[in-house]
C-alpha positions, 0 to 999 in steps of 0.5 A, spaced: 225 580 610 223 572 609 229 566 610 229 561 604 230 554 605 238 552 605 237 560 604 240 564 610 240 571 609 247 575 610 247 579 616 250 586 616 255 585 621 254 594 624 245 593 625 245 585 626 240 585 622 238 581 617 240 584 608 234 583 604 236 578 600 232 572 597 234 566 593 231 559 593 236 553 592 234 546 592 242 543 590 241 537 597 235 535 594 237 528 591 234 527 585 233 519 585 230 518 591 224 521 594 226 525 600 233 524 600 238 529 601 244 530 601 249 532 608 254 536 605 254 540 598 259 535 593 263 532 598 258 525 600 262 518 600 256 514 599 250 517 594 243 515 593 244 508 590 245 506 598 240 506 602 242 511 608 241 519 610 235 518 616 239 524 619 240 529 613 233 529 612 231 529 619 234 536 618 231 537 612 225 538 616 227 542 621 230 547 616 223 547 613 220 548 619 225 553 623 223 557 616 216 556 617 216 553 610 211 547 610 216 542 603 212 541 597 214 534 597 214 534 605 210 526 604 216 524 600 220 526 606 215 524 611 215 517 607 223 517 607 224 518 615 218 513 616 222 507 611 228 507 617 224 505 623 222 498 625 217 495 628 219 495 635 218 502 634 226 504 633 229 509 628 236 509 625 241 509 619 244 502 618 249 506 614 252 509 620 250 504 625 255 498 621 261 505 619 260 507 626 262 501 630 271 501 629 270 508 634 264 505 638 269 499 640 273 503 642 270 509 646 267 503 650 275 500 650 277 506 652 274 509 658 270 502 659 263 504 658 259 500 653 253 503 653 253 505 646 257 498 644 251 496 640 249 501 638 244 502 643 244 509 644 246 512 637 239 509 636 235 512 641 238 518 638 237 517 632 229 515 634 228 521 638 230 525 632 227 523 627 220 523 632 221 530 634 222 532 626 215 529 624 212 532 630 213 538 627 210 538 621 205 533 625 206 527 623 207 521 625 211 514 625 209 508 623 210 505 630 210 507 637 216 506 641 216 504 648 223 502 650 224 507 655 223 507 663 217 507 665 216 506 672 221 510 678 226 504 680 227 503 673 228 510 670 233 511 677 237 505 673 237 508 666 240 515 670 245 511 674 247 507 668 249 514 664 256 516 664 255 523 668 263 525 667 261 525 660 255 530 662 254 532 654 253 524 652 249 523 659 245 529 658 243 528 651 240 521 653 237 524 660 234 529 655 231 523 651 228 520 657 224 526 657 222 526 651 220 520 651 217 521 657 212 527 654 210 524 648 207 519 652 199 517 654 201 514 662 197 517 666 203 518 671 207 521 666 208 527 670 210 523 676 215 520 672 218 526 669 218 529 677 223 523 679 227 524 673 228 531 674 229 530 682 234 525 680 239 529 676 239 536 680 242 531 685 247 533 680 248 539 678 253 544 682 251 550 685 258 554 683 257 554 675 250 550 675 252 545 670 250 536 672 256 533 672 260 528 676 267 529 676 271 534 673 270 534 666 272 540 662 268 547 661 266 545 654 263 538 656 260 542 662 256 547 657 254 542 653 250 537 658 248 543 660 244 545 654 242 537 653 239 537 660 235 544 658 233 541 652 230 535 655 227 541 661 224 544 655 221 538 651 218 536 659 215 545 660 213 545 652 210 538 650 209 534 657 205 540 662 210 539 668 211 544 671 204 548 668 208 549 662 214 554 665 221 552 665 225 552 671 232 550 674 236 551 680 242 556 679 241 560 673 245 565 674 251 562 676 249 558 669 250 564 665 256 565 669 259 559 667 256 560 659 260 567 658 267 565 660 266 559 656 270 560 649 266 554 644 266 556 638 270 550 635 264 548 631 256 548 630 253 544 637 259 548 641 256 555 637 249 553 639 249 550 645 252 556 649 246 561 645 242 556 648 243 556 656 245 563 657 238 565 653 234 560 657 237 562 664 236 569 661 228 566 660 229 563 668 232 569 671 227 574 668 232 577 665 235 581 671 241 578 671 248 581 667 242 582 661 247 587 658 252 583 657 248 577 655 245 581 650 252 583 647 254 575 647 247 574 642 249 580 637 257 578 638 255 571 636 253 573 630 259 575 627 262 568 628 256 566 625 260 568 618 266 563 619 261 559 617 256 562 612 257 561 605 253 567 602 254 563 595 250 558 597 246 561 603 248 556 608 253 554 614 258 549 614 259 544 621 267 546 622 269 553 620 268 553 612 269 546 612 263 540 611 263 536 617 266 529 616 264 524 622 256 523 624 255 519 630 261 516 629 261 514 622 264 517 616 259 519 611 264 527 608 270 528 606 270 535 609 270 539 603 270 547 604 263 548 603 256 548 607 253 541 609 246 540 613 247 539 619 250 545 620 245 549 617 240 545 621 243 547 627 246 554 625 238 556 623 237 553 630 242 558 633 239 564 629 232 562 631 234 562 639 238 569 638 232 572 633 226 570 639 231 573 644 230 579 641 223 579 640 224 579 632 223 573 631 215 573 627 219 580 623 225 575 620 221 569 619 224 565 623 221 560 628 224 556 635 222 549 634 222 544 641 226 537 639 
């Protein structure tokens, strides 16, 4: 029972498994410009007469890759992403970066953090992103980026600058960090990754096992928690440290944290709950509240459907509508159909579920580190 590009089959909602359907469809493929694609099905403001769309086909890649597909035209999307970064190394989309601006004036206004006022760190994301989609297929940027901390005095200072009563943007770029840092050829890069892990689980509270300063709400702390584990994976699967097996402090109050959460509001909230409870699963060797976690995964999958369109075989961002905003930019007009980035993350969310329970290879279906 084989997954398709932009194909995802339906799940029959008694077995959970999944329906053996299969049909192909390319409809987000642009059809001027060579590996483009479109972010949702109808509803894109701009179209490719503009030269944006860095991200959609970062996702594209990731679809492919979670589906075990290698693209026919996987050069023209290597070259397409490739034509986005620039020589010190940097990835991002200008569109989204000069549409993004009134929202990043005004988060750094409001909660006087201005981090991200210039962009700074939507391209680090950016970056990180597009490297890791490449990765997958094995290929690589045209530039090396080197911008990151590189010796401890000056990670410390990176991770203090952070606002950590926003764990989930702290925790992405904390991830980036160990990203960066495990694509690296340093010699110390194990020494480096150690610091920084040291270094934020000062963070993270023994009652519910998430990082954070403050009080931020449930929601915020379930996402950073599953932004700091990615960066924990990336760190195990691609860095070495730790002899390639994850671990963390505080894993079963994680799980108790993550199954009183209610996230289900869109895509990442879907996800990222699926995440830290099968990782803190992985971590307690699955001894501890098993039964319930694993009827969390099957019980996730019927909320799956709210946002599974079976005419075309994809999810939406929101419950049967196009997401709207990407990194603060206005790029939909949110129409109800499926878009990319949902899907990107949805397929991601299955691949976490089906390696759970072991019927990952049977569904052709893969996790991917990123």
């Amino acid at each position: 029972q084989r997954l398709d590009f932009w194909v995802v089959e339906s799940y029959d909602t008694v077995s959970h498994t999944p329906r053996p359907h299969l049909s192909r469809s390319e409809k987000m493929k642009g059809n001027k410009r060579k590996g483009f694609f479109r972010y949702s099905l109808s509803g894109d403001i701009f179209g490719e007469n503009i030269k944006w769309g860095l991200g959609n086909s970062v996702f594209a890649l990731k679809i492919y890759y979670t589906l075990g597909i290698k693209p026919e035209n996987l050069d023209d999307i290597v070259g397409f992403i490739q034509s986005f970064q620039k020589k010190n190394g940097v990835f991002y989309d200008p569109v989204v970066m000069i549409l993004s601006t009134p929202l990043r004036i005004l988060y750094s206004l409001k909660h006087f953090d201005f981090n991200n006022l210039l962009n700074q760190q939507t391209i680090r994301a950016e970056t990180r992103q597009s490297i890791s989609a490449l990765d997958l297929f094995n290929k690589k940027p045209k530039y090396d980026y080197l911008d990151f901390p590189k010796i401890e005095q000056d990670i410390e200072k990176y991770l203090n600058s952070l606002d950590w009563t926003n764990p989930w943007g702290a925790g992405s770029h904390f991830s980036h960090l160990l990203f960066f840092l495990s694509h690296t050829d340093l010699e110390n890069k194990l020494e480096l990754i150690d610091y920084s892990i040291d270094w934020i689980n000062n963070l993270q509270k023994e009652d519910d096992g998430c990082w954070y300063k403050g009080n931020p709400p449930l929601q915020l702390k379930v996402n950073g928690a599953m932004k700091v584990i990615t960066g924990l994976k990336v760190a195990t699967s691609i860095g070495g440290y730790n002899s390639g097996k994850l671990y963390f402090d505080y894993a079963e109050q994680l799980i108790d944290t993550g199954l009183v959460a209610i996230n289900d509001s869109h895509a990442c909230d879907n996800f990222n709950l699926t995440y830290i409870l099968k990782y803190a699963n992985e971590v307690v060797n699955g001894k501890y509240r098993y039964d319930e976690i694993e009827d969390f995964m099957k019980n996730r999958l019927d909320i799956y459907n709210n946002f599974y369109f079976p005419k075309y075989g994809a999810f939406s961002f929101l419950p049967k509508k196009a997401n709207m905003i990407y990194y603060g930019a206005p790029i939909s007009k949110g129409k109800t159909e499926p878009d990319i980035h949902g899907t990107s993350l949805f397929l991601w969310g299955l691949s976490v579920i089906a390696d759970f329970f072991g019927i990952d290879k049977s569904c052709g279906i893969q996790e991917f580190v990123s």
